[in-house]
C-alpha positions as CSV (number, residue, x, y, z in Angstrom):
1,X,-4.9,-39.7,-26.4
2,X,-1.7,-41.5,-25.2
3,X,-0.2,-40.2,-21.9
4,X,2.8,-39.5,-20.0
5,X,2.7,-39.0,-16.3
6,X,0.7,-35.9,-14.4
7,X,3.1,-33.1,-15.5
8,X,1.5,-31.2,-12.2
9,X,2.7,-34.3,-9.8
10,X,4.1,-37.3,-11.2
11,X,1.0,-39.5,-10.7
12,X,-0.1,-41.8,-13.7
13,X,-3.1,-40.2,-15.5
14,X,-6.5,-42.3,-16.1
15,X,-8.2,-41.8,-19.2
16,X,-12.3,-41.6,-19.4
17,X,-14.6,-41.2,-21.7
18,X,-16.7,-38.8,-20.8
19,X,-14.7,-36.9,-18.6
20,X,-16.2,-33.5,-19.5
21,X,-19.9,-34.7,-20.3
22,X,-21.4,-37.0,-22.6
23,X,-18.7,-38.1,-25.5
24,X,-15.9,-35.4,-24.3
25,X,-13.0,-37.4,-23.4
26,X,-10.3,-36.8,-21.5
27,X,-7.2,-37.8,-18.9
28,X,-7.6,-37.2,-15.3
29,X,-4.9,-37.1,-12.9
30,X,-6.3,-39.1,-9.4
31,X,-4.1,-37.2,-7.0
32,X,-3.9,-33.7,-7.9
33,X,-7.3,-34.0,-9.4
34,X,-5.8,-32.0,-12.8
35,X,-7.6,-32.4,-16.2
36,X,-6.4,-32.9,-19.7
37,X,-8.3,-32.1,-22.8
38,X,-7.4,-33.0,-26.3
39,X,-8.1,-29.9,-28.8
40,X,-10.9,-31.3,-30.4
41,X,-12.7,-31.3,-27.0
42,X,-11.0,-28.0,-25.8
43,X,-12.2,-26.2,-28.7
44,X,-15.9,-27.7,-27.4
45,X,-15.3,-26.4,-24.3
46,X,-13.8,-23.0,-24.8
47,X,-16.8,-22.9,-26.9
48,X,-19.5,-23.9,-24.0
49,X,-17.6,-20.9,-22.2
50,X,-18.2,-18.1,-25.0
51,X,-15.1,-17.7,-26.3
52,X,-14.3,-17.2,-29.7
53,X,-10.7,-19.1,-30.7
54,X,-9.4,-15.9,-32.4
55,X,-10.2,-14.5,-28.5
56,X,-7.8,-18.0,-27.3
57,X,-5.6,-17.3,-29.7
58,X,-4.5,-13.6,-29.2
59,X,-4.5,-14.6,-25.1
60,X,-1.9,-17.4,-26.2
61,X,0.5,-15.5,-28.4
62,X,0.1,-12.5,-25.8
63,X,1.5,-15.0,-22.9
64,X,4.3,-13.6,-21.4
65,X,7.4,-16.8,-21.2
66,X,7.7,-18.4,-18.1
67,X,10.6,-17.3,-15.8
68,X,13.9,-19.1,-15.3
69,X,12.6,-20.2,-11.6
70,X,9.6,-21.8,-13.2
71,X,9.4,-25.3,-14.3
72,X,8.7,-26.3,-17.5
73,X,5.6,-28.3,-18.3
74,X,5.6,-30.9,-20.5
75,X,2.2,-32.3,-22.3
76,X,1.0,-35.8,-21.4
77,X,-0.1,-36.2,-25.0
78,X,2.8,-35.8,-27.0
79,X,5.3,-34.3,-24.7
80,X,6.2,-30.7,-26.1
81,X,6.3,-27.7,-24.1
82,X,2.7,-26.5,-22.6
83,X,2.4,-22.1,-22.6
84,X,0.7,-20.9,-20.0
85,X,-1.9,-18.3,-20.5
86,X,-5.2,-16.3,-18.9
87,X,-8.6,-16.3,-20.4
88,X,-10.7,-14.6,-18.3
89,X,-8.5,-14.2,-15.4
90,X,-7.8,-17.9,-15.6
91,X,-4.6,-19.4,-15.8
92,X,-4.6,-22.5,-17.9
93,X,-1.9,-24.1,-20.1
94,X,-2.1,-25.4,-23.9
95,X,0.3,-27.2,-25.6
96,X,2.5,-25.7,-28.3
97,X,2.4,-28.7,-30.5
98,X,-0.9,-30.8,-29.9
99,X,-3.6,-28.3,-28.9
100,X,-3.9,-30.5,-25.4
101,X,-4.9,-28.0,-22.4
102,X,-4.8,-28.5,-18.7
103,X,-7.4,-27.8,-16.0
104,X,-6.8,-27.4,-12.8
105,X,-8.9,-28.1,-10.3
106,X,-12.1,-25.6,-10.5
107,X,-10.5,-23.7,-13.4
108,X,-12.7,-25.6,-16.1
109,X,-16.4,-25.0,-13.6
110,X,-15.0,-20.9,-13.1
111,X,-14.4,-20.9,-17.0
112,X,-17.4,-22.0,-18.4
113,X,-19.7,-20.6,-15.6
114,X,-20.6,-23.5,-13.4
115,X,-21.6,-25.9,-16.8
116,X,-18.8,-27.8,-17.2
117,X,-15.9,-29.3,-14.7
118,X,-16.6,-30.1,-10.5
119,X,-16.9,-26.4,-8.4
120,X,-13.8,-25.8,-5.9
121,X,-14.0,-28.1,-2.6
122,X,-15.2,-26.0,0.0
123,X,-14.4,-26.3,3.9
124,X,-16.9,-27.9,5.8
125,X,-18.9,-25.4,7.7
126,X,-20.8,-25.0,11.1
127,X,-20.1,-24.7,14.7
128,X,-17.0,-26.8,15.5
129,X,-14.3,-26.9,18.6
130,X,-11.2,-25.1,19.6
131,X,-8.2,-27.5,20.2
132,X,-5.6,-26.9,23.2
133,X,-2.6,-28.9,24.3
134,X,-2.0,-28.8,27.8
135,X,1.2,-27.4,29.1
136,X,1.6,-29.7,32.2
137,X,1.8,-33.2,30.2
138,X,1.8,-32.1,26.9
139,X,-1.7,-33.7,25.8
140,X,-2.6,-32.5,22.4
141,X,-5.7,-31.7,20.7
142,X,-8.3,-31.9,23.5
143,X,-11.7,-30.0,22.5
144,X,-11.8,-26.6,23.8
145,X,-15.7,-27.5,25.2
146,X,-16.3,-30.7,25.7
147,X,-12.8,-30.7,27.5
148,X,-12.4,-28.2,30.4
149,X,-9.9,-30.2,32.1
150,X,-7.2,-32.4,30.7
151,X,-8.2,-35.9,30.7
152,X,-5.0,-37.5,31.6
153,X,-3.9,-34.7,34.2
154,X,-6.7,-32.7,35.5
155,X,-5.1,-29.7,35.0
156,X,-7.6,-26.8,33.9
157,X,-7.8,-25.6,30.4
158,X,-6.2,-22.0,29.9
159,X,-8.6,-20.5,27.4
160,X,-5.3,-18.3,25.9
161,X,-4.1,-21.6,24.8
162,X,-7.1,-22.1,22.5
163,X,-6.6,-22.8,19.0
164,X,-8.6,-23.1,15.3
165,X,-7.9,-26.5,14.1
166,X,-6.0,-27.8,11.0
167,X,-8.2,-29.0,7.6
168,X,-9.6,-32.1,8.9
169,X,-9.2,-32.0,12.5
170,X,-12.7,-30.0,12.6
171,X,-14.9,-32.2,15.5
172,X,-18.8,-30.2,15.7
173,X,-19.6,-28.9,18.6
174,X,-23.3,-30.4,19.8
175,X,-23.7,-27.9,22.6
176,X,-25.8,-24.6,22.8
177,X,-24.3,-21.5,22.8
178,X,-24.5,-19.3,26.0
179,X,-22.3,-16.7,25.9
180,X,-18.5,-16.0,25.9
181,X,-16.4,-17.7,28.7
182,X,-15.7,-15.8,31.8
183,X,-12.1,-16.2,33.5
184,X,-12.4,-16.8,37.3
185,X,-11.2,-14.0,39.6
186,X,-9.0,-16.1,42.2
187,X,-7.5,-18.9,39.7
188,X,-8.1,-17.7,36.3
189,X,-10.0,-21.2,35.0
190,X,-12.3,-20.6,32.1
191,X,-15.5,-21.2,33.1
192,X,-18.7,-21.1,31.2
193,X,-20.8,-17.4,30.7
194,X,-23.6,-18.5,33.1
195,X,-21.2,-20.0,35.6
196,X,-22.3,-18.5,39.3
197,X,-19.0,-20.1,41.1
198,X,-15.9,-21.1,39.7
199,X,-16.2,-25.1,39.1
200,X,-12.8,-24.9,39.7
201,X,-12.1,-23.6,43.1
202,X,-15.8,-22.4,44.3
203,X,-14.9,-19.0,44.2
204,X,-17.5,-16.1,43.4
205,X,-17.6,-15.1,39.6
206,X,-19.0,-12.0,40.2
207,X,-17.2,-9.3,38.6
208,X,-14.9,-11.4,36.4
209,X,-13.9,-10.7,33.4
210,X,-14.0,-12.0,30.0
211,X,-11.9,-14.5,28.1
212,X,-9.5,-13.0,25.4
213,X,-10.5,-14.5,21.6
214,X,-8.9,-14.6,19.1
215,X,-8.9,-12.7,16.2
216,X,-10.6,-14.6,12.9
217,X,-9.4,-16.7,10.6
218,X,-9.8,-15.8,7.3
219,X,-8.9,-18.6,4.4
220,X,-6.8,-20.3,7.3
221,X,-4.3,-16.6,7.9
222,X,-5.5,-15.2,11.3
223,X,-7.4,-11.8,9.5
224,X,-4.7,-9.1,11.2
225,X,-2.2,-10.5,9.3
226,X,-4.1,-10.1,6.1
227,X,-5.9,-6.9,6.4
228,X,-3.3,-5.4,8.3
229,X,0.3,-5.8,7.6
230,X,2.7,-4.8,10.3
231,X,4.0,-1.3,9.0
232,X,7.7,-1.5,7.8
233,X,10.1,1.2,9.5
234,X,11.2,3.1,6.5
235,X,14.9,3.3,5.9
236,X,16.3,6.7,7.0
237,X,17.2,7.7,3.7
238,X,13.1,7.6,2.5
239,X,12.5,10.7,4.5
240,X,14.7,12.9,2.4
241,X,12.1,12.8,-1.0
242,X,9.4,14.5,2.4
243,X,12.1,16.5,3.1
244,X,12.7,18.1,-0.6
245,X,8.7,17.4,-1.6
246,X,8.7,19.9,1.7
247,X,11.7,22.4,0.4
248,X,9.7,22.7,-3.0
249,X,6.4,23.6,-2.0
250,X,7.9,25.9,0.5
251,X,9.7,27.8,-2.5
252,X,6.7,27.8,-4.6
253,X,4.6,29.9,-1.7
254,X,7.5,32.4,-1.7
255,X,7.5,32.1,-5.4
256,X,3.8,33.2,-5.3
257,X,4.1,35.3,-2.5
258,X,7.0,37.3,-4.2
259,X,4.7,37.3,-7.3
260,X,2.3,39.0,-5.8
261,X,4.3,41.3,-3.5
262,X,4.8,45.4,-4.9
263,X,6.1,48.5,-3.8
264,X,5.4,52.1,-4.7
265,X,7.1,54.0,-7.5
266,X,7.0,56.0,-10.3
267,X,6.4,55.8,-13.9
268,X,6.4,58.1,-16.7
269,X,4.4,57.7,-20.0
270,X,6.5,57.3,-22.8
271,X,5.1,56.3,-25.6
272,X,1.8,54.8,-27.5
273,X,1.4,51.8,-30.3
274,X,-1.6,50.5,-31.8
275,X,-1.9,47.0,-34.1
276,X,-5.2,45.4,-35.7
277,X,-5.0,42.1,-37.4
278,X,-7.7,40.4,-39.7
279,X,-6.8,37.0,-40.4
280,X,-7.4,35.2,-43.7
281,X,-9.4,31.7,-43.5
282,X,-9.1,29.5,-46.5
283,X,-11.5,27.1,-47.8
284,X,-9.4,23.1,-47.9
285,X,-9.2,19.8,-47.1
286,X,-8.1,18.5,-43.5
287,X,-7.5,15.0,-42.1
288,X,-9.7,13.8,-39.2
289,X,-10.2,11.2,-37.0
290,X,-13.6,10.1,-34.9
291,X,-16.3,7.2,-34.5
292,X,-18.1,6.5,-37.3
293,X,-21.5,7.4,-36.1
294,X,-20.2,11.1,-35.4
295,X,-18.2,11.7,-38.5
296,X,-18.9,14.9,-39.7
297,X,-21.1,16.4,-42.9
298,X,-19.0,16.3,-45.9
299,X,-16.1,13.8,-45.0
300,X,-14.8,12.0,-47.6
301,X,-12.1,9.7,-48.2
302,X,-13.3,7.3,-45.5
303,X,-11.2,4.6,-44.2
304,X,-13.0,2.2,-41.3
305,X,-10.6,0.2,-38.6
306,X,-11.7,-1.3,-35.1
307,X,-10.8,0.0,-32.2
308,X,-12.1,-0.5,-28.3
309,X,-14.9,2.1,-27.9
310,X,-15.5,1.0,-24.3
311,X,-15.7,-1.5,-21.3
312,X,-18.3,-3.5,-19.9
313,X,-18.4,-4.9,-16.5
314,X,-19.5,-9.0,-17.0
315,X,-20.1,-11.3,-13.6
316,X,-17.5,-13.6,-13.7
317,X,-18.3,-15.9,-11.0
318,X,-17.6,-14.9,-6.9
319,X,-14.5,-14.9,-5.0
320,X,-15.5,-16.3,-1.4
321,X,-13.2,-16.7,1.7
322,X,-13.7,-19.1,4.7
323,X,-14.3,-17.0,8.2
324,X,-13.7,-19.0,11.1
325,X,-15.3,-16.8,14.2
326,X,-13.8,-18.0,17.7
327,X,-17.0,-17.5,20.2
328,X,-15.2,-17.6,22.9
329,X,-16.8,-20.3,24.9
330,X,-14.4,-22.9,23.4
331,X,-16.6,-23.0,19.9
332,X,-15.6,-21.3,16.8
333,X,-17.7,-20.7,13.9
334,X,-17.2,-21.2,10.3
335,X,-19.1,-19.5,7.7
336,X,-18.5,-19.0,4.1
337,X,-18.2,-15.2,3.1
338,X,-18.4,-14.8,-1.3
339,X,-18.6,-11.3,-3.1
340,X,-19.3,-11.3,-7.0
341,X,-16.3,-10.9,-9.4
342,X,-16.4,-9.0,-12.4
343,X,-14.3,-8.4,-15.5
344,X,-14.1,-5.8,-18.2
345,X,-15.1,-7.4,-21.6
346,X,-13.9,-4.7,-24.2
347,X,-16.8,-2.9,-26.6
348,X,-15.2,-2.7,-30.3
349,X,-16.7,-0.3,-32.4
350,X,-15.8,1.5,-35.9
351,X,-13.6,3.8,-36.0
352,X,-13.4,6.4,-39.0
353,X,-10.2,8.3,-40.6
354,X,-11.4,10.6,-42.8
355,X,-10.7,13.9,-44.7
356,X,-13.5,16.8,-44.5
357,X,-12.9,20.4,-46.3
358,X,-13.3,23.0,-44.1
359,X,-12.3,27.1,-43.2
360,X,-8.9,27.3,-41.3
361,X,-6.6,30.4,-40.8
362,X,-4.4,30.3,-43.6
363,X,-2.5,33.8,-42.8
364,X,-3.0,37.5,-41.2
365,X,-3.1,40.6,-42.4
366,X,-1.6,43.7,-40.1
367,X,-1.8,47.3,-39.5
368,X,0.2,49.4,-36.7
369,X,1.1,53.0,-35.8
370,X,1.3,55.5,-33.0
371,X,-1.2,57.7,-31.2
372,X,-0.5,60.4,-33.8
373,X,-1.9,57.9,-36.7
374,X,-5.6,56.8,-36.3
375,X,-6.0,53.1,-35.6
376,X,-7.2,51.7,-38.5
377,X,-8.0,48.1,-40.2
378,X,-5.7,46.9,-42.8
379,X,-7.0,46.5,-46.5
380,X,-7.1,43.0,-47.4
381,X,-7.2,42.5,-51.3
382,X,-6.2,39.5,-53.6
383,X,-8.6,37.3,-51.7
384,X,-9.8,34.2,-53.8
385,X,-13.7,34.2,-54.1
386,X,-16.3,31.2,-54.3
387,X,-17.3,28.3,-52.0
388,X,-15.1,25.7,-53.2
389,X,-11.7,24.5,-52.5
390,X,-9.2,27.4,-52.6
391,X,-11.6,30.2,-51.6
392,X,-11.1,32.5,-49.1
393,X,-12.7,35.2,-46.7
394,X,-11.9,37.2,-44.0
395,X,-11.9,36.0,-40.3
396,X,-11.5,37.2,-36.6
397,X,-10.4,40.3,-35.9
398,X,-8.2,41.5,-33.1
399,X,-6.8,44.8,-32.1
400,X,-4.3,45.7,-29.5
401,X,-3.0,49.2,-27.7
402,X,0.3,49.2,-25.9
403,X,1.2,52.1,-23.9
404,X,5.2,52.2,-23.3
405,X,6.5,53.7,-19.3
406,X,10.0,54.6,-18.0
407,X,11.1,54.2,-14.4
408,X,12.7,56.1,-11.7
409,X,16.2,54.2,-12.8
410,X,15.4,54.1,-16.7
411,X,13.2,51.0,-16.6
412,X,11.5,49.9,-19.6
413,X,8.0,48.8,-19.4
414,X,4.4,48.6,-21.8
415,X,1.2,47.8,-20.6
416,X,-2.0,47.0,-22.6
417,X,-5.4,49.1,-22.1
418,X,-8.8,49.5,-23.8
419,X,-8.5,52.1,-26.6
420,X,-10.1,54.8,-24.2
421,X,-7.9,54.3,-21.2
422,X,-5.1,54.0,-24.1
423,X,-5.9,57.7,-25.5
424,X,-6.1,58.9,-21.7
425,X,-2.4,58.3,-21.1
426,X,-0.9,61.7,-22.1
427,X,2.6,61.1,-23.3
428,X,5.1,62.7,-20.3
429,X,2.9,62.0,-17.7
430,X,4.6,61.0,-14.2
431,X,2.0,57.8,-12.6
432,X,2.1,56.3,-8.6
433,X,2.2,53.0,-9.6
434,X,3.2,49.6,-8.2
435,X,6.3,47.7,-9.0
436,X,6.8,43.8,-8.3
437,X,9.7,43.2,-5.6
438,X,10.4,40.2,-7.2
439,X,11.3,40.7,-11.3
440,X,10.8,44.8,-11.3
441,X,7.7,44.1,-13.7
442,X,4.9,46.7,-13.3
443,X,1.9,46.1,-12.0
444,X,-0.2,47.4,-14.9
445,X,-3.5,46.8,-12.8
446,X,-2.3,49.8,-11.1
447,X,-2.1,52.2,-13.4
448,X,-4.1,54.9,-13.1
């Protein structure tokens, strides 16, 4: 595979030959420690990793474009444009013309599970000591144990100058821990937790208090600052959507209130109706849709598709975070925190369209009069009989009494009853009843 320069860095890319195990060549870039497979090989690996290419290649023309403020990558291979794209929550980049992809550093080991590539350089970790600088000659980087004095001015340490060190300044601390550092009374020098009199001044350390630490360290970020943002003062303007979420629930209780708030009047019977329906089912065909394994008895016309059915949760390796853990005796300690990751691999199942004959409500028949005519069910005729397509039958039935009231001021209102109560209402009649202050709509539960 020829090669142009590291398109991550600039630096000149080595080629070896079994860069990615036994006869899987590649390019490897020595200062950003970036990898570059050829597509023969990439298809070998995507393979070690379990995934299918029709999987790679719906995750490639599904990439969204790279954004004017990113730069454009070139291949080293044959120098067209490379697409970035995620397999696996995985960013990686292929190239449009060649095939060749690039790995960055612990993407290829995260991909294929830990079987292929080198895992992600981890901190060192242990007991190691603070830095501080001291303020009166401006000595930097003296060990926050071994050093409780400034070696070139004898000026105590001021444990609230501690530090955690840069990557690569880490020196490990050989000392015992025996407690957090206690601050002397009379001239504030850290001394250490079973100190009896301040090795500074000889005073008593009886009573004192405490160094301050500091708070941990989490992937380098002190942990405040990443698991608790300072809160950003809203702009005044943000508390009017409280103000009218406020306004509108406050007129929905009054809406409610007034909903449910009557006063007395009266009501006179005016009038009675009656209506019975029977609908009509007919016997047809009707489209459906629904996994295969529940279509139901007599579908026909089957047509069979894939379609996501479900998720299922897969490990897909750990995210871990460094914790460094000041001690407060001028020692920190760093420890190595991972959690298991997961991702949702989709469940494809078949999916059925499909056309079934069944009974549906093809039309009603009706009946209606007054209390002087006996409520009665209407006469269907012309039905079509059989069991096959086109038949029809009778269905549900419902029936319905109305009883029509006039108010004090010539308000018109109906109510419906049970057929009893219905009869009960002699036409003429002056009812107590309720009346809704909001709307003038009669309460018809207080009819009585």
């Amino acid at each position: 595979m020829p090669s142009s320069p590291c398109p991550n860095c600039g630096a000149p890319l080595s080629s070896e030959s079994s860069l990615f195990g036994a006869g899987r060549a590649g390019l490897a870039c020595g200062a950003c420690r970036a990898t570059f497979a050829d597509w023969a090989v990439t298809q070998q690996l995507f393979e070690v990793a379990g995934i299918p290419l029709p999987d790679v290649k719906a995750a490639v023309e599904g990439a969204a474009p790279r954004r004017a403020d990113q730069a454009a990558r070139t291949c080293p291979g044959c120098g067209q444009r490379l697409t970035a794209f995620r397999l696996k929550g995985i960013e990686l980049d292929l190239c449009d013309g060649c095939g060749t992809t690039s790995f960055d550093p612990g993407e290829l080991w995260r991909l294929t599970g830990g079987k292929v590539g080198d895992a992600p350089a981890m901190p060192k970790q242990g007991v190691f000591e603070m830095l501080w600088d001291c303020e009166h000659c401006d000595t930097r980087n003296l060990l926050g144990k071994t050093n409780r004095y400034c070696p070139s001015c004898g000026a105590p340490q001021d444990p609230k100058r501690r530090r955690f060190p840069e990557p690569g300044e880490e020196v490990a601390a050989n000392t015992e821990f025996d407690g957090v550092d206690a601050v002397c009374p009379a001239c504030s020098t850290a001394n250490g937790a079973k100190a009896k009199h301040c090795r500074h001044c000889g005073s008593p350390m009886d009573g004192s208090a405490k160094v301050a630490r500091l708070a941990d360290q989490v992937n380098g970020r002190a942990e405040a600052a990443v698991a608790r943002p300072a809160p950003v003062t809203p702009a005044k303007k943000a508390r009017w959507p409280w103000v009218l979420g406020a306004a509108a629930l406050m007129l929905c209780g009054l809406c409610s209130v007034g909903a449910l708030w009557t006063k007395p009047s009266k009501a006179t019977v005016a009038g009675h109706t009656w209506r019975r329906v029977i609908d009509v089912e007919r016997f047809g065909p009707e489209s459906g849709s629904d996994w295969c394994d529940s279509l139901p008895s007599g579908a026909y016309d089957v047509s069979r598709s894939k379609k996501q059915r479900s998720s299922n949760k897969v490990p897909d390796g750990e995210t871990c975070k460094t914790r460094n853990v000041d001690r407060g005796d001028g020692t920190f300690e760093r420890k190595q925190e991972c959690t298991p990751k997961f991702r949702d691999e989709p469940v494809y199942d078949e999916h059925c369209r499909y056309t079934v004959d069944r009974w549906k409500k093809a039309r009603e028949v009706e009946a209606k009069g007054s209390l002087g005519q006996a409520p009665s069910w209407p006469s269907v005729s012309g039905l079509k009989g059989g069991t096959g397509v086109g038949s029809e039958r009778e269905g549900s039935r419902r029936e319905t009494y109305t009883v029509a009231f006039t108010g004090p001021k010539g308000e018109a209102w109906s109510c419906d009853f049970d057929e009893g109560r219905w009869r009960g209402l002699r036409e003429g009649a002056s009812l107590d009843v309720k009346v809704r202050v909001m709307g003038g709509g009669l309460d018809c539960g207080s009819v009585r």
